[in-house]
C-alpha positions as CSV (number, residue, x, y, z in Angstrom):
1,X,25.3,29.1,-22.1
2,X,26.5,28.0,-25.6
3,X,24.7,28.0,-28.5
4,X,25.1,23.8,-28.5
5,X,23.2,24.3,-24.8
6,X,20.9,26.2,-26.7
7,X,20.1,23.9,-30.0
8,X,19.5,21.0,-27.1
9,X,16.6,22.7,-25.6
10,X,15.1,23.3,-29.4
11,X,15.8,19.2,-30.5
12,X,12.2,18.2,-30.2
13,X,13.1,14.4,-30.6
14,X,15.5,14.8,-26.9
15,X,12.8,17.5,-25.6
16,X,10.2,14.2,-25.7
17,X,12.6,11.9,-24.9
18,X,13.0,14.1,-21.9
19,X,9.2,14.3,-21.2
20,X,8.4,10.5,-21.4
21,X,11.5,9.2,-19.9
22,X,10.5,12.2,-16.8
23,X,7.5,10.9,-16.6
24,X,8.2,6.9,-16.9
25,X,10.7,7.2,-13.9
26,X,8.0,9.4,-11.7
27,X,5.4,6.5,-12.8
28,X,7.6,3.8,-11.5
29,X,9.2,5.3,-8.7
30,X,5.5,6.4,-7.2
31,X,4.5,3.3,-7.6
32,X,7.0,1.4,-5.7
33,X,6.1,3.5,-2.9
34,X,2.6,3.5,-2.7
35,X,2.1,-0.1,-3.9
36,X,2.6,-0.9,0.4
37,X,-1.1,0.3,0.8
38,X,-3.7,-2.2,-0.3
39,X,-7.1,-1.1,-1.2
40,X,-10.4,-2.7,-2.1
41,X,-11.6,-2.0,-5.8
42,X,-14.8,-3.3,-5.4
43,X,-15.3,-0.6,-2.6
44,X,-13.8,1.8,-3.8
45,X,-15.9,1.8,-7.3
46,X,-19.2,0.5,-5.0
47,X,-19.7,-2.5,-6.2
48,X,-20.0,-5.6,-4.2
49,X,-17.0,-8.2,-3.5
50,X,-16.2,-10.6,-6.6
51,X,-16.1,-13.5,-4.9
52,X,-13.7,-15.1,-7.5
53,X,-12.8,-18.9,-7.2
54,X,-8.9,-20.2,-8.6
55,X,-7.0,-23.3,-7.9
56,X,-8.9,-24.0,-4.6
57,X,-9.1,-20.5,-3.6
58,X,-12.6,-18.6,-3.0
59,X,-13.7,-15.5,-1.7
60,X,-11.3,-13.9,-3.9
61,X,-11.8,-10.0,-4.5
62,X,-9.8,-7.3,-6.2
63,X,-8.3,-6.6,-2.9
64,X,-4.8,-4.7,-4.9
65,X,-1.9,-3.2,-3.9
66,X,-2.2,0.7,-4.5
67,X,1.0,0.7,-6.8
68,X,-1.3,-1.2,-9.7
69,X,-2.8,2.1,-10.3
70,X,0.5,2.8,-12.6
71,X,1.9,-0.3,-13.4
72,X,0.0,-0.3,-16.6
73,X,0.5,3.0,-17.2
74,X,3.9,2.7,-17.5
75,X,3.7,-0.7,-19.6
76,X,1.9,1.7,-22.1
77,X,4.6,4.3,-21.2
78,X,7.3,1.7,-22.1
79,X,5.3,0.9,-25.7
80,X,5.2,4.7,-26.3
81,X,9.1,5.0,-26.0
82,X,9.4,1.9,-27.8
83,X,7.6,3.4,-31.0
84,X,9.8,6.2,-31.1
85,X,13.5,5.7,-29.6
86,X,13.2,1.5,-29.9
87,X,14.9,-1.1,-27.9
88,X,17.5,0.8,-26.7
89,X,15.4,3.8,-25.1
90,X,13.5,1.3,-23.2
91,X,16.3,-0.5,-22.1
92,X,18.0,2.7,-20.8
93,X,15.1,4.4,-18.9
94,X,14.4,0.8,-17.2
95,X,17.5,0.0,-15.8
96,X,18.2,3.4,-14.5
97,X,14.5,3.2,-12.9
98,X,15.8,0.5,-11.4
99,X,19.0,1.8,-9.7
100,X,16.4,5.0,-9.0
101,X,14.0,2.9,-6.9
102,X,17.0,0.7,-5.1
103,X,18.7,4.5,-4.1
104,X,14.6,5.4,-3.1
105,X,14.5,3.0,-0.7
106,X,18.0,2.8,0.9
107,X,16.9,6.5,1.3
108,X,14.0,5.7,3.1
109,X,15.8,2.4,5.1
110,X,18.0,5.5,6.4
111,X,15.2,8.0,7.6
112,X,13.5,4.9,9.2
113,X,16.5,4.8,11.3
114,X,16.7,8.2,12.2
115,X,15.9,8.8,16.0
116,X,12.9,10.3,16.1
117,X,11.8,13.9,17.7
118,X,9.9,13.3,21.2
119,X,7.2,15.3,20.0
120,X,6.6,14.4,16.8
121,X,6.3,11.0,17.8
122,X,3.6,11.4,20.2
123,X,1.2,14.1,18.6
124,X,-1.7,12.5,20.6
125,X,-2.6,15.7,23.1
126,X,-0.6,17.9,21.0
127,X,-2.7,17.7,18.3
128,X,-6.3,20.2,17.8
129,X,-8.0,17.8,16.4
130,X,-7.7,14.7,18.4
131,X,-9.5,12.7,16.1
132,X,-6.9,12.2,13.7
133,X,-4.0,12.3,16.2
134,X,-1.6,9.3,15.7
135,X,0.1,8.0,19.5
136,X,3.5,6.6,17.8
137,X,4.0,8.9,14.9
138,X,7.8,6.8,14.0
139,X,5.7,3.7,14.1
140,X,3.2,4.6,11.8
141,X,6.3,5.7,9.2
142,X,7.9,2.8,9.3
143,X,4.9,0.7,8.5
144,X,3.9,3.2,5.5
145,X,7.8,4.0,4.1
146,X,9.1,0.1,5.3
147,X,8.6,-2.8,2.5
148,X,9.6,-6.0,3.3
149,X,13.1,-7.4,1.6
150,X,11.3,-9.4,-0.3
151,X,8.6,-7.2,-1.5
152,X,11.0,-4.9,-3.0
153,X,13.5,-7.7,-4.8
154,X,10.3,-9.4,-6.3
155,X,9.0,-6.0,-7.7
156,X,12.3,-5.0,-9.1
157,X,12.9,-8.3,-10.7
158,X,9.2,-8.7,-12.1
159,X,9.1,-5.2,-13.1
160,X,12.7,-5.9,-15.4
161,X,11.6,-9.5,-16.6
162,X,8.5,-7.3,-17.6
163,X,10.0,-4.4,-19.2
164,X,12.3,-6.5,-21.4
165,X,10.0,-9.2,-22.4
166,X,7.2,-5.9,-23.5
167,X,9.9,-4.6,-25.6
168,X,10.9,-7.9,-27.3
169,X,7.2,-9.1,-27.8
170,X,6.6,-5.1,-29.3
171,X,9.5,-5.4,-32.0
172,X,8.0,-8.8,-32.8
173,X,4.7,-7.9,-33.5
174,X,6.1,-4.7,-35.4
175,X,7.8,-6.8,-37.9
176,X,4.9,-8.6,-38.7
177,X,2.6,-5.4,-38.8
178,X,4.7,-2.2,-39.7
179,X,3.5,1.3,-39.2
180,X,-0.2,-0.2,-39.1
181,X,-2.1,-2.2,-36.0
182,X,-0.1,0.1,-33.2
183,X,-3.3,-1.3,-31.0
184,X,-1.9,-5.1,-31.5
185,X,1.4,-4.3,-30.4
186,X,1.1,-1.9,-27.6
187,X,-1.7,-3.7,-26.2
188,X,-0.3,-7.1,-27.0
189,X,3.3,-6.7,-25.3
190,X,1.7,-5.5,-22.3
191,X,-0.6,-8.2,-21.9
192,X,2.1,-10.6,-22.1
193,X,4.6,-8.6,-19.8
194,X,1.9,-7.8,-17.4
195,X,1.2,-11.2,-17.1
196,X,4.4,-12.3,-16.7
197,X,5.4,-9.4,-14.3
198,X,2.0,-10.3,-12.3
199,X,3.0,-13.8,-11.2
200,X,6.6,-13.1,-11.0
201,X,6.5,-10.2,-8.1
202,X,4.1,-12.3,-5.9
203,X,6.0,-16.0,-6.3
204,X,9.3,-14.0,-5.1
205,X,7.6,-11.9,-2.6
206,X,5.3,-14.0,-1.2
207,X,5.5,-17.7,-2.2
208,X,9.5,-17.8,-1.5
209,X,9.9,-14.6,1.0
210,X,6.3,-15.3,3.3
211,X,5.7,-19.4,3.1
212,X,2.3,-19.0,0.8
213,X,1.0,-22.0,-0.9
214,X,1.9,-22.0,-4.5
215,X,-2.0,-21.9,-4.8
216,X,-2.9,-19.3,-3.1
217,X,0.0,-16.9,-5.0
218,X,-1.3,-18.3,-7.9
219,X,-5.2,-17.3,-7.3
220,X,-3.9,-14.2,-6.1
221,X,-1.7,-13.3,-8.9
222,X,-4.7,-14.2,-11.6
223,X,-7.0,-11.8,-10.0
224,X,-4.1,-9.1,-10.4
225,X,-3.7,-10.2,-13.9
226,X,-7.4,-9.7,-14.9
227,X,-7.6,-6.1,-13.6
228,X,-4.5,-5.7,-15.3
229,X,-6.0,-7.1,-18.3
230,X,-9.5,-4.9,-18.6
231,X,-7.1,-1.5,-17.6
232,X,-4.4,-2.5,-20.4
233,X,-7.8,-3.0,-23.1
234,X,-9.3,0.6,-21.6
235,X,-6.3,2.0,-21.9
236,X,-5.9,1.2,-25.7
237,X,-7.4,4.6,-26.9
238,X,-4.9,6.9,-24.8
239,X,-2.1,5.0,-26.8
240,X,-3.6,6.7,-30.1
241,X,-4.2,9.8,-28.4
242,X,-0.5,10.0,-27.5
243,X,0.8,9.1,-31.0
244,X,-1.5,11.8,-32.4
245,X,-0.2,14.4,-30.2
246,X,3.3,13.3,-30.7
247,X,3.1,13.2,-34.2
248,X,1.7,16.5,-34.5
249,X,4.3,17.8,-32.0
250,X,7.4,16.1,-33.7
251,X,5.8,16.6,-37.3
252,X,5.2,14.0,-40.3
253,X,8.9,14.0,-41.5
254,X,10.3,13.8,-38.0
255,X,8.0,11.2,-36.6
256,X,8.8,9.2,-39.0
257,X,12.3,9.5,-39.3
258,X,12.5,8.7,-35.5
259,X,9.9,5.2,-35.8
260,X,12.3,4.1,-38.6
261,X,15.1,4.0,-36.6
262,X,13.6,2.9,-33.8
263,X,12.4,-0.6,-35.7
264,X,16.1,-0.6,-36.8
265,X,17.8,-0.6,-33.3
């Protein structure tokens, strides 16, 4: 190993660059996967349905798909980088989550074709505890690991559209604010994106690849948007905590030589 190998693993500003990109592809990538599993918040936190009512649409609930659980997350992931390595960090990290979620899947449209062992397919018998036996094994994979065509064009294009409008709308409000107000435009560029990015993944996936009404997509996609909404607000004090520990990681002189450029990209 070179020295040159060696002063890479001591620059701090590719060591976090490193971390938060790591961590922003993982986000993503999980997400995608589990987002096939829909769950009931309501239930989940035991409170009774909603009952919401949009554009002719009642008994709506926060009945969401699993991968919301990191969606914002990674929105405030996405403002993070943006802080420190600007437009072009973002842009970089996004596009190769993309091509990282596209080779995901084809990975997973292959094993879904792989023939599938006689026994592992039919544990029901095999198993010692017959209760949570599952008859067709290979069925049950394909429903989990499959995602309809659809699905997974609409949440790669919404999650883009998203990505690049967060970043524009976060060098926007920078201008205006400077160093100061990091709350406006963290949480502000991800209100906008996620709103964008909430309509945009179920109109693709479900109003042009499944036949829904425009209305019901629409009711469905504002119920996503509000949970969205109160998570992205909650999640405000993290963004703090983050720049803090950053800060103190990077140090004054550094942290600042690195948010300069960054609003210069």
């Amino acid at each position: 190993m070179t020295n040159q190998d060696l002063n890479m693993f001591k620059n701090k500003p590719q060591i976090l660059f490193f971390i938060l990109g790591g961590f922003f592809l993982t986000n993503a990538i999980v997400a995608e996967i589990i987002g096939v599993k829909i769950f009931s918040l309501e239930q989940t936190l035991g409170f009774e349905p909603a009952n919401l009512s949009f554009f002719g649409i009642e008994n709506l609930s926060f009945n969401l798909t699993a991968g919301v659980l990191l969606w914002p997350i990674i929105f405030v992931m996405t403002d993070i980088i943006n802080e420190y390595f600007g437009k072009r960090g973002v842009k970089v990290l996004s596009y190769a989550a993309v091509g990282f979620i596209i080779y995901a899947f084809i990975m997973m449209f292959l094993a879904i074709n792989l023939a599938p062992n006689t026994w592992w397919d039919s544990q029901s018998g095999l198993s010692v505890d017959p209760i949570n036996s599952i008859d067709k094994m290979d069925l049950a994979f394909n429903k989990i690991i499959g995602q309809g065509l659809w699905i997974i064009v609409g949440s790669l294009i919404a999650f883009l559209v998203g990505q690049l409008l967060d970043v524009l709308v976060y060098q926007k409000i920078r201008k205006f604010t400077g160093e100061s107000k990091v709350w406006l435009r963290a949480t502000g560029s991800t209100l906008i994106s996620q709103l964008v990015d909430s309509y945009i993944v179920l109109f693709i996936a479900f109003y042009i690849g499944s036949d829904w009404s425009f209305e019901r997509v629409a009711a469905i996609a504002t119920v996503n948007y509000i949970y969205k909404f109160i998570l992205a607000i909650g999640l405000t004090p993290f963004i703090y905590l983050a720049h803090n520990v950053i800060d103190n990681y990077l140090g004054v002189e550094l942290s600042n030589e690195l948010k300069k450029k960054a609003t210069n990209s």
